[in-house]
C-alpha positions as CSV (number, residue, x, y, z in Angstrom):
1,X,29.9,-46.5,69.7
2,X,32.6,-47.1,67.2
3,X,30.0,-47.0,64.5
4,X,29.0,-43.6,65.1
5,X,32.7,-42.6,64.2
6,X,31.8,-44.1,60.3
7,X,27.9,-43.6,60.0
8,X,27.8,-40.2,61.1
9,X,28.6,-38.4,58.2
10,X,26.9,-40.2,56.1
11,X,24.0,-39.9,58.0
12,X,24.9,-36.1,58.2
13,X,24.6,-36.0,54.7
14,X,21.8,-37.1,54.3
15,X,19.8,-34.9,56.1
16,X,21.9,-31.8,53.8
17,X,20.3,-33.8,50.9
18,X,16.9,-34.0,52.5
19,X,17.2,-30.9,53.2
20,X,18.2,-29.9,49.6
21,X,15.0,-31.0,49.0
22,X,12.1,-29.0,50.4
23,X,10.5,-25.8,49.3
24,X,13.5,-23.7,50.4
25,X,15.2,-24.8,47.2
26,X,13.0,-24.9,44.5
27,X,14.2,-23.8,40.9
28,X,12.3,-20.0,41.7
29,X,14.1,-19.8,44.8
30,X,17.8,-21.0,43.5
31,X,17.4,-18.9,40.5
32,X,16.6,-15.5,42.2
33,X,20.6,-16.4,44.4
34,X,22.2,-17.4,41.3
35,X,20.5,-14.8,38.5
36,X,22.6,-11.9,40.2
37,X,25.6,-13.8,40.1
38,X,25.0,-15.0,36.4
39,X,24.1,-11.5,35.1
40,X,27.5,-9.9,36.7
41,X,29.3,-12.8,35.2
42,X,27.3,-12.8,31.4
43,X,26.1,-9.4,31.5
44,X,25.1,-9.5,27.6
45,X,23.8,-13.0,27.9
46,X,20.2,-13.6,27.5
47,X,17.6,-15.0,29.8
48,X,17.6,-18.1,27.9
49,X,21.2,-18.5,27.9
50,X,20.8,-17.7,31.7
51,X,17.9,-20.6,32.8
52,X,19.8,-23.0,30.9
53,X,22.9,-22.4,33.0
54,X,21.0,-22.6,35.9
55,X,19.4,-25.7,35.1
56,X,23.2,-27.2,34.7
57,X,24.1,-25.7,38.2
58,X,21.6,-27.5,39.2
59,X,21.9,-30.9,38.3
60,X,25.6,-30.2,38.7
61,X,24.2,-29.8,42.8
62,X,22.7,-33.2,42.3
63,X,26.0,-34.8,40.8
64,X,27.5,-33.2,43.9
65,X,25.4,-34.3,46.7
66,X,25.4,-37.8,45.5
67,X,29.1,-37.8,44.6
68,X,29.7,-37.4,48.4
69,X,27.2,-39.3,49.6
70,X,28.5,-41.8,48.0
71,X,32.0,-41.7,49.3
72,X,30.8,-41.1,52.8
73,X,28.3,-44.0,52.7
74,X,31.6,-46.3,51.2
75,X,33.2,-45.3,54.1
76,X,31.0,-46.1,56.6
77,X,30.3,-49.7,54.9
78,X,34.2,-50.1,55.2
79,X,34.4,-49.0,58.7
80,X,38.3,-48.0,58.0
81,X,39.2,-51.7,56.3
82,X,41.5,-50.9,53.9
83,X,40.9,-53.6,51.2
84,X,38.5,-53.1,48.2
85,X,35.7,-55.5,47.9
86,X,33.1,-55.0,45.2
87,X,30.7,-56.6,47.3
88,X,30.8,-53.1,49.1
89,X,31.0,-50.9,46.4
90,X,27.3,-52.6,44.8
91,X,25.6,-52.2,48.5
92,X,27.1,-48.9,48.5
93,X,25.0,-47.9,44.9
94,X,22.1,-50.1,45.9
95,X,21.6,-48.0,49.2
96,X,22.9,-44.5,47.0
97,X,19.9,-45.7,44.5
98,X,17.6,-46.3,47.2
99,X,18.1,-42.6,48.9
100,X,18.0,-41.6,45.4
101,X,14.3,-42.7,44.3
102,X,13.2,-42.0,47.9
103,X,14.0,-38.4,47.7
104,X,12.7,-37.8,44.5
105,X,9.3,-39.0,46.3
106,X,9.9,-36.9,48.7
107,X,9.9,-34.4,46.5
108,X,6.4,-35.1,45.4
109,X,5.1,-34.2,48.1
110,X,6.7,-30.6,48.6
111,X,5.6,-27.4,47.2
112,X,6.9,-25.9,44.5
113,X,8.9,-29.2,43.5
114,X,8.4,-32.3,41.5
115,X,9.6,-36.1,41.4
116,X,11.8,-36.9,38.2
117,X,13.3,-40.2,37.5
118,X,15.8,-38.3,35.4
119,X,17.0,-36.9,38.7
120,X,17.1,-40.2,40.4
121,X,19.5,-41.6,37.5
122,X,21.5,-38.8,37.4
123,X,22.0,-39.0,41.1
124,X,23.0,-42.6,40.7
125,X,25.2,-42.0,37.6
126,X,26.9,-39.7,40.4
127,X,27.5,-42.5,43.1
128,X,28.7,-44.8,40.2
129,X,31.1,-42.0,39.1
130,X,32.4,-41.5,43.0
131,X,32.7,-45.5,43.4
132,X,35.1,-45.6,40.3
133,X,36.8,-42.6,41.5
134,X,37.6,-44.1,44.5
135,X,38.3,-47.7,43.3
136,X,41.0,-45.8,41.3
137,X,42.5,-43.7,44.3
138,X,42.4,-46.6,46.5
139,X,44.4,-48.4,43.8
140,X,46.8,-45.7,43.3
141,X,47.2,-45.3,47.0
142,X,47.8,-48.5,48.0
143,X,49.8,-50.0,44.7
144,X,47.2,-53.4,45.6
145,X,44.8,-55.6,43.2
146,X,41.3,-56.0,43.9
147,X,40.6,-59.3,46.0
148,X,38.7,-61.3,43.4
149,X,35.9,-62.7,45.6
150,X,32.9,-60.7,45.6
């Protein structure tokens, strides 16, 4: 049972992400929520200006789905250790890649979206960003070097 206290939210997480990825978020959808929004904010902007700002928000949701899913799947691989061991971090990305290029299949298959292996990078990029981010916290928090066996 002590696993469940690590794996959970990660699991969790992953469920918001497939989630993320049905019909119930396509571009249409997201842009008719976040044109209001963008028009109060940029009222003399045009709606060029406005799809391409949508576009960033999001692969800016993308960045931030697998930025956490990332830390939460690290977390659960540590299963409160406190050392750093790359060995963890590269199984972390392996299995963040994996979820990454599974969901963009996924996504082939639903309505209204589309598979992209851009997406699939950028996802990755993401988990590479949050493992680097938290090899540097982990460092600052705990003043320690990084064992050198992998």
């Amino acid at each position: 049972m002590r696993w469940i206290r690590y794996w959970l939210p990660a699991i969790f997480w992953a469920v918001v992400i497939s989630y993320a990825s049905t019909s119930h978020f396509t571009s249409e959808k997201t842009f008719g929520h976040v044109m209001p929004f963008l028009r109060w904010l940029l009222p003399n902007a045009d709606i060029r200006t406005l799809y391409e700002i949508h576009h960033f928000i999001r692969k800016g949701g993308h960045v931030f789905e697998y930025f956490v899913f990332t830390l939460l799947l690290l977390y659960a691989i540590r299963a409160g250790r406190r050392e750093w061991r790359w060995k963890w971090a590269l199984i972390t990305i392996f299995c963040v890649a994996c979820y990454a290029g599974l969901d963009e299949y996924h996504q082939s298959f639903v309505p209204g979206r589309g598979a992209s292996a851009w997406d699939s990078a950028l996802d990755t990029t993401a988990g590479v960003l949050a493992i680097f981010v938290a090899w540097i916290w982990w460092r600052w928090k705990t003043g320690r070097r990084v064992e050198k066996t992998i």
